[in-house]
DRENBAGU-301669 format. One record per residue: residue number from 1; residue in three letters; x, y, z of N, C-alpha, C in turn. Coordinates in nm, 2 decimals, always signed. Layout:
DRENBAGU-301669
{NUM; ALA; {X; Y; Z}; {X; Y; Z}; {X; Y; Z}} ...
end
This chain:
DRENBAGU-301669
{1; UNK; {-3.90; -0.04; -0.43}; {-3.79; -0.13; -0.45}; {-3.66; -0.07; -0.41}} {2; UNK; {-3.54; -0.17; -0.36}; {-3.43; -0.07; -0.30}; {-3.34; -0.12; -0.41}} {3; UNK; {-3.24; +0.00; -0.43}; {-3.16; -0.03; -0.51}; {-3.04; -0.11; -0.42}} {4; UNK; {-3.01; -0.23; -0.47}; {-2.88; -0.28; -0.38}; {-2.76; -0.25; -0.41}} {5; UNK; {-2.74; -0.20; -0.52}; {-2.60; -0.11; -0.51}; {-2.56; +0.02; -0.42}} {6; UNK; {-2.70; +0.05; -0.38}; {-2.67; +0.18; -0.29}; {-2.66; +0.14; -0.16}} {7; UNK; {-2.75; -0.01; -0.18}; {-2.73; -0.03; +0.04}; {-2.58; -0.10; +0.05}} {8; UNK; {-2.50; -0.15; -0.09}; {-2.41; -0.22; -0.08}; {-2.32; -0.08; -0.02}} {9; UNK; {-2.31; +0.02; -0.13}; {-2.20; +0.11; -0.11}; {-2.21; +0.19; +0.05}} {10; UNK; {-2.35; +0.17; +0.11}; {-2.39; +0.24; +0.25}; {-2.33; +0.11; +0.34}} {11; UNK; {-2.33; -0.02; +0.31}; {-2.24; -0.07; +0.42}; {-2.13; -0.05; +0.44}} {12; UNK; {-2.05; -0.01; +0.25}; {-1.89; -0.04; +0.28}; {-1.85; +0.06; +0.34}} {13; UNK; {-1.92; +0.20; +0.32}; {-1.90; +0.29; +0.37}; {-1.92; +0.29; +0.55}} {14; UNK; {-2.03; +0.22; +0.60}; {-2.04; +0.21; +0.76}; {-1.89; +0.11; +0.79}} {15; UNK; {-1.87; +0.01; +0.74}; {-1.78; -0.06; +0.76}; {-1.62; +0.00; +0.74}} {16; UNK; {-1.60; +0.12; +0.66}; {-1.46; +0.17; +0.67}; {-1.48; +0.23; +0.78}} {17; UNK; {-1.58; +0.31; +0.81}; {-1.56; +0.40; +0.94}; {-1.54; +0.34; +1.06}} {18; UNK; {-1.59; +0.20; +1.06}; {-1.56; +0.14; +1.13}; {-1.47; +0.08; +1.19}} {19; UNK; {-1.36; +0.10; +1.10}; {-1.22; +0.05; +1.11}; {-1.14; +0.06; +1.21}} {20; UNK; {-1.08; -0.05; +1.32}; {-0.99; +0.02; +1.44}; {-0.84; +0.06; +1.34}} {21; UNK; {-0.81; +0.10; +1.42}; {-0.68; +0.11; +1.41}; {-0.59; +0.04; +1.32}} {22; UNK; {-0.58; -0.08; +1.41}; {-0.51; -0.23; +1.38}; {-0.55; -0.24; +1.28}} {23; UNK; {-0.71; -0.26; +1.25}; {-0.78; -0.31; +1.12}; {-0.71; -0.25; +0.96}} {24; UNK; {-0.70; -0.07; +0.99}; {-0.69; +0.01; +0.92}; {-0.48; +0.00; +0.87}} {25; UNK; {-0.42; -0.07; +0.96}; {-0.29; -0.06; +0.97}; {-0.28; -0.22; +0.85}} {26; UNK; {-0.37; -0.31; +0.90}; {-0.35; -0.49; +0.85}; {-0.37; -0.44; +0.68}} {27; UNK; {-0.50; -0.31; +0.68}; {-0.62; -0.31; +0.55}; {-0.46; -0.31; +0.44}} {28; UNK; {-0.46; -0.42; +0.35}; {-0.36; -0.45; +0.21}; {-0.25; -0.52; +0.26}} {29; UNK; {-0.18; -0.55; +0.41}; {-0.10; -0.56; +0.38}; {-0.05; -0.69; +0.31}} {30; UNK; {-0.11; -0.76; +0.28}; {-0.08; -0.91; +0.19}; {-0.09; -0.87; +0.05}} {31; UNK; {-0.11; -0.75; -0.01}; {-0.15; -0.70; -0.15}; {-0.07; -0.58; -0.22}} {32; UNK; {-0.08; -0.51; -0.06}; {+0.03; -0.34; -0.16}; {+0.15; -0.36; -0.05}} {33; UNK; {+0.24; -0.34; -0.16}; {+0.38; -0.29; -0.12}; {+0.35; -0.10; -0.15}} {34; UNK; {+0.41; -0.04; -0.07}; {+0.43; +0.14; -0.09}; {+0.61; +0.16; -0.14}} {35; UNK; {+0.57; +0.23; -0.22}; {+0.80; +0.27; -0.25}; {+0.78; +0.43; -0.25}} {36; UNK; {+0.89; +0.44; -0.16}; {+0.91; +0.56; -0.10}; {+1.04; +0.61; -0.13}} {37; UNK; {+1.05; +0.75; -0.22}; {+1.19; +0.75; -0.25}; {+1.25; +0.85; -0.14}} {38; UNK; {+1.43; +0.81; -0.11}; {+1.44; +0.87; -0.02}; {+1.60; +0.96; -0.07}} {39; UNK; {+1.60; +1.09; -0.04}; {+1.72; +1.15; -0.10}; {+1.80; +1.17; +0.00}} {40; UNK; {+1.93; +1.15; -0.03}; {+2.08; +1.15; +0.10}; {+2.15; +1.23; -0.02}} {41; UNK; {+2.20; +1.30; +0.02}; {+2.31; +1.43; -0.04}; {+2.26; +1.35; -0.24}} {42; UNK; {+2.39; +1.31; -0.31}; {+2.36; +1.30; -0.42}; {+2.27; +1.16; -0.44}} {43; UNK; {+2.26; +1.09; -0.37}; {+2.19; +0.95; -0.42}; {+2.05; +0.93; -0.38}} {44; UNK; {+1.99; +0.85; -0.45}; {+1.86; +0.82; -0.44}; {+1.82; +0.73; -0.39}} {45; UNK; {+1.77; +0.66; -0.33}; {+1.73; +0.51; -0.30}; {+1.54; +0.51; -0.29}} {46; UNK; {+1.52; +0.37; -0.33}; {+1.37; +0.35; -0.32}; {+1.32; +0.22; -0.24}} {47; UNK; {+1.22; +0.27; -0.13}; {+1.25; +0.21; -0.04}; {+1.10; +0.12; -0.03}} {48; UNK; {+1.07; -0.01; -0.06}; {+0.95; -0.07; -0.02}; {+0.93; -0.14; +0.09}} {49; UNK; {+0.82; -0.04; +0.13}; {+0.72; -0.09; +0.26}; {+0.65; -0.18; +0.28}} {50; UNK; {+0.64; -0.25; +0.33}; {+0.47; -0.31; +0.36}; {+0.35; -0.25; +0.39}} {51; UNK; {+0.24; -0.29; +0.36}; {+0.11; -0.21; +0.42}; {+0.13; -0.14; +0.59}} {52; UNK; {+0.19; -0.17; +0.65}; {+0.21; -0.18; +0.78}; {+0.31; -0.06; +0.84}} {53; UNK; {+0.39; -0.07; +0.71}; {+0.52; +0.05; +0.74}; {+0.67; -0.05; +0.77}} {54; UNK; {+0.64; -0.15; +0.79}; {+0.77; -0.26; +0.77}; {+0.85; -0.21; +0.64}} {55; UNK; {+1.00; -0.18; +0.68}; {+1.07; -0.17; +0.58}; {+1.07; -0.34; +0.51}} {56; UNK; {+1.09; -0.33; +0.36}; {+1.06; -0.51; +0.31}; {+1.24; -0.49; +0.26}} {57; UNK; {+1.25; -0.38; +0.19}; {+1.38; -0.39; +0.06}; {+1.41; -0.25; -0.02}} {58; UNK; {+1.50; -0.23; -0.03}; {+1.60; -0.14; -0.10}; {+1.65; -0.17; -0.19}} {59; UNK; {+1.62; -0.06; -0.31}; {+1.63; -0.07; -0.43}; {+1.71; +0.08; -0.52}} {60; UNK; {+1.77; +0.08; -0.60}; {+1.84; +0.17; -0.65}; {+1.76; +0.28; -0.75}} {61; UNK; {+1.65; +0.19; -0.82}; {+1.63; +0.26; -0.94}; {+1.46; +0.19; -0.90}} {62; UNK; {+1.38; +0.26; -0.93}; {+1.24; +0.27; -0.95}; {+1.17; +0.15; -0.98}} {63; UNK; {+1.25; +0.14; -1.11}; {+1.23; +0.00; -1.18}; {+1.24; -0.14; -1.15}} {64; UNK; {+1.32; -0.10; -1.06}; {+1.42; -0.23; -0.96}; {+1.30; -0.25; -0.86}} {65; UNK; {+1.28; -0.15; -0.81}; {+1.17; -0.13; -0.66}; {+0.99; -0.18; -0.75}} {66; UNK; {+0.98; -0.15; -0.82}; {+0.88; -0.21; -0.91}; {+0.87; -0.39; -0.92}} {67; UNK; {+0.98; -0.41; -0.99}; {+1.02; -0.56; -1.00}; {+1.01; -0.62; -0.89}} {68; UNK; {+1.11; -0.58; -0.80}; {+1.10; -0.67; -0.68}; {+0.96; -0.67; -0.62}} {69; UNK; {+0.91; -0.57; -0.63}; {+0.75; -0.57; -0.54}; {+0.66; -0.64; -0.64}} {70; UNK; {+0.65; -0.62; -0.73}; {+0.56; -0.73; -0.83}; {+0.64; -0.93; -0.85}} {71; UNK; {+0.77; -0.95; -0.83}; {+0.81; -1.10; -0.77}; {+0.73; -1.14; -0.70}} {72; UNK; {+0.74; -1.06; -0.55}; {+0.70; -1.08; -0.44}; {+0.53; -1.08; -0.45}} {73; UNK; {+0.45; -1.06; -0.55}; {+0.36; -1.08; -0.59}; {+0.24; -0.98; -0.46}} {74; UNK; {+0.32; -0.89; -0.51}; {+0.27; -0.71; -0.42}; {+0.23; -0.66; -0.54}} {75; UNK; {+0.16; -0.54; -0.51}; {+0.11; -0.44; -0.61}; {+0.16; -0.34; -0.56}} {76; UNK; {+0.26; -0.23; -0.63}; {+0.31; -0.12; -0.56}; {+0.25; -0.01; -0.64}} {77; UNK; {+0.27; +0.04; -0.51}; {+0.20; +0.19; -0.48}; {+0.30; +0.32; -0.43}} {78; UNK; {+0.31; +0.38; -0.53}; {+0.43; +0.53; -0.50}; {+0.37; +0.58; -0.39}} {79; UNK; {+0.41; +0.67; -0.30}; {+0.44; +0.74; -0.16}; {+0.53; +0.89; -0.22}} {80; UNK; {+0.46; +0.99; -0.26}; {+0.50; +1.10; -0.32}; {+0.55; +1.19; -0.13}} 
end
């Protein structure tokens, strides 16, 4: 008997490697926003991407860059 959880996880796995490029650049971008903080002399800014690297919006405070990416009905994801 085959276990189908293992042939499942052996496709997903042939299927990520199989990823072009493009595929691997599209993979979330209708789902995660990334916030990237960025430092200039004293101030901070936080900056949300698209899956893609598209700047979306600028935000002051973390909190702010959170909100707006969860509106826009994104899931964000920090970029350390």
């Amino acid at each position: 008997m085959i276990d189908k959880h293992i042939a499942t996880e052996a496709n997903v796995k042939t299927m990520l490697k199989n990823l072009s490029i493009q595929d691997f650049k599209d993979f979330g971008l209708q789902k995660i926003a990334y916030i990237r903080t960025v430092k200039n002399d004293s101030t901070v800014t936080y900056l949300i991407h698209s899956a893609d690297g598209k700047q979306l919006y600028a935000a002051e405070t973390l909190d702010q860059a959170i909100i707006a990416t969860r509106q826009n009905e994104l899931e964000p994801v920090t970029v350390h």
